[in-house]
ChimeraX commands (.cxc) that place a marker at each C-alpha (Angstrom):
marker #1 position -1.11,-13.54,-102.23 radius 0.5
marker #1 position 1.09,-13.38,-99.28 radius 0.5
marker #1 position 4.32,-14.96,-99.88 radius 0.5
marker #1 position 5.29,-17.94,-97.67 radius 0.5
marker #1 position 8.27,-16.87,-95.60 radius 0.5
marker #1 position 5.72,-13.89,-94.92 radius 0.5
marker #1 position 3.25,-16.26,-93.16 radius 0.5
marker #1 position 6.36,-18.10,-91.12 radius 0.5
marker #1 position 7.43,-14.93,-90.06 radius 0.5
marker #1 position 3.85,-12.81,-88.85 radius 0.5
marker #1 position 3.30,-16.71,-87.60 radius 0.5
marker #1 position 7.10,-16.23,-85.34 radius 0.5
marker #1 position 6.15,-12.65,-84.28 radius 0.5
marker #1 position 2.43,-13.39,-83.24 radius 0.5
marker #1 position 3.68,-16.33,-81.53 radius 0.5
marker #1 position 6.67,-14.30,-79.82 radius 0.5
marker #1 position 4.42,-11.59,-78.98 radius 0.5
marker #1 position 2.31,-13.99,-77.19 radius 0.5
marker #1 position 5.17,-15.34,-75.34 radius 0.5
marker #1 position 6.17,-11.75,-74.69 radius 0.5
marker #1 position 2.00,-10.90,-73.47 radius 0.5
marker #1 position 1.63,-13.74,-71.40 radius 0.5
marker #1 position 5.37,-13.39,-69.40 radius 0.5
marker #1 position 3.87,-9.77,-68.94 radius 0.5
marker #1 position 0.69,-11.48,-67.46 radius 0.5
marker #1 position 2.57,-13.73,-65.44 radius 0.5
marker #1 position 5.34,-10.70,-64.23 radius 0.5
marker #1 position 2.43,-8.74,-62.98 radius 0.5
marker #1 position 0.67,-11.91,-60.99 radius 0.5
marker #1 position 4.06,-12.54,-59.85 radius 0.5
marker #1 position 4.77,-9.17,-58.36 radius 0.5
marker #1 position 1.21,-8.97,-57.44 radius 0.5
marker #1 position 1.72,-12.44,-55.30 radius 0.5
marker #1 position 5.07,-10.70,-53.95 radius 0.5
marker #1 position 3.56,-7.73,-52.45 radius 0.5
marker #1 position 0.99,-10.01,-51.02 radius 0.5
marker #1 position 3.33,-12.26,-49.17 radius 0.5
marker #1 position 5.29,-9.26,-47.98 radius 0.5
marker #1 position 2.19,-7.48,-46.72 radius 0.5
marker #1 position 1.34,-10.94,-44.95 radius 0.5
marker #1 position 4.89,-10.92,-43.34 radius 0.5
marker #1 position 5.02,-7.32,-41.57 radius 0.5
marker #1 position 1.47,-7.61,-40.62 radius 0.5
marker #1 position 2.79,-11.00,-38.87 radius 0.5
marker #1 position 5.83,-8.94,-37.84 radius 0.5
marker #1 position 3.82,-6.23,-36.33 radius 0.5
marker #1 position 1.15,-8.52,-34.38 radius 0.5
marker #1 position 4.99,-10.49,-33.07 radius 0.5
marker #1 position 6.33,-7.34,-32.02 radius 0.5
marker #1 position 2.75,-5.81,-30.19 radius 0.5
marker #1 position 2.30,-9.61,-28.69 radius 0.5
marker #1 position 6.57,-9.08,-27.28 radius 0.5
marker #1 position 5.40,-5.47,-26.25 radius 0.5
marker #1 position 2.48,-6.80,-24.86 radius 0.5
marker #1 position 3.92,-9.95,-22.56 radius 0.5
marker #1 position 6.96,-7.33,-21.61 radius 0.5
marker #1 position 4.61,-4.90,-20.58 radius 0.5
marker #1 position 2.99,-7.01,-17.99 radius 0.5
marker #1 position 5.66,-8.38,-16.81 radius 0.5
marker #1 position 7.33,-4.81,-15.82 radius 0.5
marker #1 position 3.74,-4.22,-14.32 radius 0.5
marker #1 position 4.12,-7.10,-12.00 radius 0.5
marker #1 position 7.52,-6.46,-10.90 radius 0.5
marker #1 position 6.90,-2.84,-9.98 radius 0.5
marker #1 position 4.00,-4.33,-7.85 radius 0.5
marker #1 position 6.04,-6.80,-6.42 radius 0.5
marker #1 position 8.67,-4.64,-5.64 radius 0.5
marker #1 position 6.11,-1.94,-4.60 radius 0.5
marker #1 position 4.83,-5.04,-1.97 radius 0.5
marker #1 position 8.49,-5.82,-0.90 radius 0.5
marker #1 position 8.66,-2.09,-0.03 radius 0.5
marker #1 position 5.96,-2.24,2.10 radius 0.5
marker #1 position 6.93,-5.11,3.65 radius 0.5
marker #1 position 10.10,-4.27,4.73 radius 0.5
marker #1 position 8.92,-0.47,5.93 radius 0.5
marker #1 position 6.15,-2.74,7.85 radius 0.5
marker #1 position 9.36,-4.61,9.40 radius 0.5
marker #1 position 11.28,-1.22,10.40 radius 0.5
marker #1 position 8.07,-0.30,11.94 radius 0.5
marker #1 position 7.96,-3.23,13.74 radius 0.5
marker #1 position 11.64,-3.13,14.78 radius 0.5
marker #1 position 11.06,0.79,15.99 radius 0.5
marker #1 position 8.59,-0.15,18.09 radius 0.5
marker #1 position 10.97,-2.98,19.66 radius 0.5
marker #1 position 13.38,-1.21,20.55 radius 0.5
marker #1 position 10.63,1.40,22.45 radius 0.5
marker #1 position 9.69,-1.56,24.05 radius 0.5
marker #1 position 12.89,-2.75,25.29 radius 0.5
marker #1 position 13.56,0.56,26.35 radius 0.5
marker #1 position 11.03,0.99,28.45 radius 0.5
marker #1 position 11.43,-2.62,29.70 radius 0.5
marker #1 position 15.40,-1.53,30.67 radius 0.5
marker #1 position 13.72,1.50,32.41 radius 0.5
marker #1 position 11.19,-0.51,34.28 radius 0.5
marker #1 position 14.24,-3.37,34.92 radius 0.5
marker #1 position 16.69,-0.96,36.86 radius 0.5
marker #1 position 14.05,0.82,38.76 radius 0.5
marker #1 position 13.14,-2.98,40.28 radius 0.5
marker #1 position 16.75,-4.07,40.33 radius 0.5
marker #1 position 17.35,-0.47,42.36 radius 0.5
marker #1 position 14.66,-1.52,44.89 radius 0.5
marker #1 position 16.41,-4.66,45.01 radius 0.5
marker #1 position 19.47,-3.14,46.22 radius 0.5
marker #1 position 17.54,-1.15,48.11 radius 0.5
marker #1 position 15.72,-3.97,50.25 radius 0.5
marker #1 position 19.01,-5.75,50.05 radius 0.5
marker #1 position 20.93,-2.89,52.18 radius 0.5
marker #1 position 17.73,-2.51,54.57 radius 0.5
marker #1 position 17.77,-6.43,54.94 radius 0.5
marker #1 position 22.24,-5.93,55.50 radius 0.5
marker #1 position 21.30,-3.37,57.90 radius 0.5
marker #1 position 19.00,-5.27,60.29 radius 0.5
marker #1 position 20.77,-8.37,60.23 radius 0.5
marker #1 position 22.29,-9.10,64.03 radius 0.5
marker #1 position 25.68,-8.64,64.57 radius 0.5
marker #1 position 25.84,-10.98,67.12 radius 0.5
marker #1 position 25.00,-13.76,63.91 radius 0.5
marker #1 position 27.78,-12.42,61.75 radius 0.5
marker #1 position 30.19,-12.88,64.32 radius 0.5
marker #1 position 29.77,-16.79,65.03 radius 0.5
marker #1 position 29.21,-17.92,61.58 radius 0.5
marker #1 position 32.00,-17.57,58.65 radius 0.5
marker #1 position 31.82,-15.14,56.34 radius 0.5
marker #1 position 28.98,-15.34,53.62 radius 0.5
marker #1 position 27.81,-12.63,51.04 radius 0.5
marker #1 position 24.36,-10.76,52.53 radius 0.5
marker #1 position 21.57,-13.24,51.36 radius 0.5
marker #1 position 19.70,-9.75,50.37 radius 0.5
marker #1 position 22.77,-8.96,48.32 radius 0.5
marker #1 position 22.76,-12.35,46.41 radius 0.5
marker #1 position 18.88,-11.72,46.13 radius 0.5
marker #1 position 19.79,-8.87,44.12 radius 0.5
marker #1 position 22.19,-10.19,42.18 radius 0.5
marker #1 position 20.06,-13.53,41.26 radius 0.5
marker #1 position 17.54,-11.05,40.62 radius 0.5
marker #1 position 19.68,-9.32,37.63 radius 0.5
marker #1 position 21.01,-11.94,36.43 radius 0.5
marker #1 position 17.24,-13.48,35.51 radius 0.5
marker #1 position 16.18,-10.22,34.60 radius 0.5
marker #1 position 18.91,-9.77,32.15 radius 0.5
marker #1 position 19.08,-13.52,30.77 radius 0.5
marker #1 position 15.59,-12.82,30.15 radius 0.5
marker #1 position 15.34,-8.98,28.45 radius 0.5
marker #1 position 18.47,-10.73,25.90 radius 0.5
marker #1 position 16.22,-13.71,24.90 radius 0.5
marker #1 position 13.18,-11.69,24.68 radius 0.5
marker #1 position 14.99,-9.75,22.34 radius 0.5
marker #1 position 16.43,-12.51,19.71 radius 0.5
marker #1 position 12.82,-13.64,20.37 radius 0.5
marker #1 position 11.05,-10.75,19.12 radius 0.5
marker #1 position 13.84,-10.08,16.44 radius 0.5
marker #1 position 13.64,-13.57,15.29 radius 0.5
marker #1 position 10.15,-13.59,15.13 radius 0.5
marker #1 position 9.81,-9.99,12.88 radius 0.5
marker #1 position 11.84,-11.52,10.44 radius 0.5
marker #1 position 10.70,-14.53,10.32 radius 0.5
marker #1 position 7.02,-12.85,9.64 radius 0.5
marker #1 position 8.67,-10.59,7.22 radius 0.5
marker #1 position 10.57,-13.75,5.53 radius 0.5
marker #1 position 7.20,-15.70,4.99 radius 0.5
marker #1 position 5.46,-12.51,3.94 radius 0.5
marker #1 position 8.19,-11.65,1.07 radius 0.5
marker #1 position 7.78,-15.61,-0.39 radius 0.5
marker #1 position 3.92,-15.54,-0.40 radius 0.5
marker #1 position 4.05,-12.66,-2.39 radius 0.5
marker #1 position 6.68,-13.93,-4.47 radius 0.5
marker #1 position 4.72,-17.32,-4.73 radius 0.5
marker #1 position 1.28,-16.54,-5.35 radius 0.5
marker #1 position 1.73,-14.52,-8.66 radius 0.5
marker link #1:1,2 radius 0.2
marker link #1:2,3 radius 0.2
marker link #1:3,4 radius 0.2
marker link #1:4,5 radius 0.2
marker link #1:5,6 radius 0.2
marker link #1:6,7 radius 0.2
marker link #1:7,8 radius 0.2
marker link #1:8,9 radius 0.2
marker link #1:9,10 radius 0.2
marker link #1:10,11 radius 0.2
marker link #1:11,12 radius 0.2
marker link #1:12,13 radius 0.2
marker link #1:13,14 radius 0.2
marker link #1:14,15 radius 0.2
marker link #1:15,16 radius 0.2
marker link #1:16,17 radius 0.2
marker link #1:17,18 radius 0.2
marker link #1:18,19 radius 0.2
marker link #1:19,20 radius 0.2
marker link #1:20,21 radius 0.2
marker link #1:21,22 radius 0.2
marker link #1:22,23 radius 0.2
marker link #1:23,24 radius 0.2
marker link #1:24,25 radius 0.2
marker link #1:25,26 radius 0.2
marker link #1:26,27 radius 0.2
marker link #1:27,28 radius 0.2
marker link #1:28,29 radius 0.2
marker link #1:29,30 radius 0.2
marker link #1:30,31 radius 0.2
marker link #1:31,32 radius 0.2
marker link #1:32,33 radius 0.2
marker link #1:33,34 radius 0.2
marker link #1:34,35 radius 0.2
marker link #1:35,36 radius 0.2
marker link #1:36,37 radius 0.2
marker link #1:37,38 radius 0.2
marker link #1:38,39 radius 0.2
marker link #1:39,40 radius 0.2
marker link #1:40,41 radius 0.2
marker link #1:41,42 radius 0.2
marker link #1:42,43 radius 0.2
marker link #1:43,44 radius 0.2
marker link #1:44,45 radius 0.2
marker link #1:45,46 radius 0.2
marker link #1:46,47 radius 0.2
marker link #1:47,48 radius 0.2
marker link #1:48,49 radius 0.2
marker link #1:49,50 radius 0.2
marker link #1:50,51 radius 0.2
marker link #1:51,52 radius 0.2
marker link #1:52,53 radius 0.2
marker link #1:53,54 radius 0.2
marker link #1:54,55 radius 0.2
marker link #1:55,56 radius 0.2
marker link #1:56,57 radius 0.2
marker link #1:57,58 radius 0.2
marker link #1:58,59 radius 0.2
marker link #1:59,60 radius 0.2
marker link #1:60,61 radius 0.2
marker link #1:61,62 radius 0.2
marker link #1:62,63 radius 0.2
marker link #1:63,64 radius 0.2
marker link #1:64,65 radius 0.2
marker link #1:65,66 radius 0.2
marker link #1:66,67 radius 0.2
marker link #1:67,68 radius 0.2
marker link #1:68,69 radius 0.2
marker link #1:69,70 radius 0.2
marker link #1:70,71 radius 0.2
marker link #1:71,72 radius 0.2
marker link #1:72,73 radius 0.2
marker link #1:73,74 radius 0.2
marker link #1:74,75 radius 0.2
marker link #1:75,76 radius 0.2
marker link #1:76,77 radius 0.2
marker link #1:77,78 radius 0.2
marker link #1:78,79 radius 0.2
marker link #1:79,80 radius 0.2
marker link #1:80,81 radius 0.2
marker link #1:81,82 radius 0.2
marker link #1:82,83 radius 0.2
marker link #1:83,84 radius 0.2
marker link #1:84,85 radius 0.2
marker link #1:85,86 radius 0.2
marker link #1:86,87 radius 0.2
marker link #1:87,88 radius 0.2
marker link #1:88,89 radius 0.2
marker link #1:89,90 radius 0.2
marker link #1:90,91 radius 0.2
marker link #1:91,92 radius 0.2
marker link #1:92,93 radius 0.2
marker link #1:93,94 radius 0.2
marker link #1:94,95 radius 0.2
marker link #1:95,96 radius 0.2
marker link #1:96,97 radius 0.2
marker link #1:97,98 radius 0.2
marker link #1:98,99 radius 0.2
marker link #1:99,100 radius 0.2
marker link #1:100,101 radius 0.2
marker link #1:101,102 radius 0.2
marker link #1:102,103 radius 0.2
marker link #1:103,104 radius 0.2
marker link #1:104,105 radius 0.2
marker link #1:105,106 radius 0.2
marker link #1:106,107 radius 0.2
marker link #1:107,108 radius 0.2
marker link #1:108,109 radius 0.2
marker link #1:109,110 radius 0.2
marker link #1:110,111 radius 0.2
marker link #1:111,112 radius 0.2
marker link #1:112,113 radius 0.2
marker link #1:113,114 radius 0.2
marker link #1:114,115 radius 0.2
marker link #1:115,116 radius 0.2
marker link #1:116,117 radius 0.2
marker link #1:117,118 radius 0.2
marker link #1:118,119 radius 0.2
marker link #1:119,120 radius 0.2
marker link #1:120,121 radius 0.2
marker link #1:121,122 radius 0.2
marker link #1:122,123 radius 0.2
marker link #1:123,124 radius 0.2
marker link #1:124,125 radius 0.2
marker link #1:125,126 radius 0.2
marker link #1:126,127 radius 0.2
marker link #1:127,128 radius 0.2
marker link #1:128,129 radius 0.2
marker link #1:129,130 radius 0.2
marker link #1:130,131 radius 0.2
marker link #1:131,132 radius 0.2
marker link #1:132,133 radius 0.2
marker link #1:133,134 radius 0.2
marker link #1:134,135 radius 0.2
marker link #1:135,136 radius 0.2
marker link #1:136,137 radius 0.2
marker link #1:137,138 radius 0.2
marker link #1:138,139 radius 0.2
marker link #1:139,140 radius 0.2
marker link #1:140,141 radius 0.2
marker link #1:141,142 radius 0.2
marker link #1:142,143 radius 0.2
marker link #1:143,144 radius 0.2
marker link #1:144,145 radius 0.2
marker link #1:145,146 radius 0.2
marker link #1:146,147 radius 0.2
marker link #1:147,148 radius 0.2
marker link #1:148,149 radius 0.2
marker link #1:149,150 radius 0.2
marker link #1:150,151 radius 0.2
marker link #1:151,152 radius 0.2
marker link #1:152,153 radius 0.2
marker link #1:153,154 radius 0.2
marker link #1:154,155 radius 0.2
marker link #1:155,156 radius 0.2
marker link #1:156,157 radius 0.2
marker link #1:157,158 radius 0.2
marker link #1:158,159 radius 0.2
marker link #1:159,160 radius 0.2
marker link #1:160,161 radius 0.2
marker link #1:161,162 radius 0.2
marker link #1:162,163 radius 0.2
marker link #1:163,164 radius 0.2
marker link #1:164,165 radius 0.2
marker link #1:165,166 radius 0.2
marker link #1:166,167 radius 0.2
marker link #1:167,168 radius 0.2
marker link #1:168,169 radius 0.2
view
């Protein structure tokens, strides 16, 4: 027969042997449970960071085609501007050539005028001469607000043009 402190004893070790088995167990679910939870977490992290890579990425797309429309706006406003000022040039061309026939009908008119007329009546300026200069007057008054009209009104257009396609993205 086995002796008593025997039994107490194998009964301590079986029991600390269990204690020792099932800590094992519960070690292994633990890591097990560990790995899962960090495997969870950088899949989360990675979907976070492709969602930020994502949003980022079309954000730079629709900047570069905004600024890609602003570019093309404003070379549609130099355009525009270029073919102002060959406007107004040939408008200044076309201006002194009729100013110059002014002058010219103005003398002609000076030249027939009677003599006998300018000597009774006081001194005036040549009503052909004031013709003339009425005439430039008006025609320059008119060629400097048809200017800041048309310079105005490009960028005004290209104003309006720049906020729709800032607005309607």
């Amino acid at each position: 027969m086995i002796p008593s402190k025997l039994w107490v004893y194998g009964g301590v070790t079986a029991v600390v042997a269990a204690a020792f088995g099932y800590q094992a167990l519960r070690i292994n679910s633990l890591k097990t449970t560990i790995a899962e939870e960090r495997l969870a977490a950088s899949k989360q992290r990675e979907a976070a960071v492709n969602a930020a890579i994502g949003y980022m990425r079309n954000e730079l797309e629709k900047a570069n085609r905004l600024a890609i429309e602003t570019q093309g706006i404003l070379r549609d406003e130099v355009t525009k501007r270029l073919e102002l000022e060959g406007d107004v040039a040939a408008a200044t061309a076309v201006g002194n050539s009729l100013r110059d026939a002014a002058r010219s009908a103005a003398r002609r008119c000076s030249a027939t005028a009677s003599p006998a007329n300018a000597a009774s009546s006081p001194a005036t300026k040549d009503p052909g001469l004031v013709l003339a200069d009425v005439f430039a007057e008006v025609e320059s008054l008119g060629r400097a607000m048809a200017e800041e009209a048309d310079r105005r009104g490009i960028a005004g257009s290209t104003c309006e043009r720049e906020r729709d396609a800032l607005t309607t993205r």
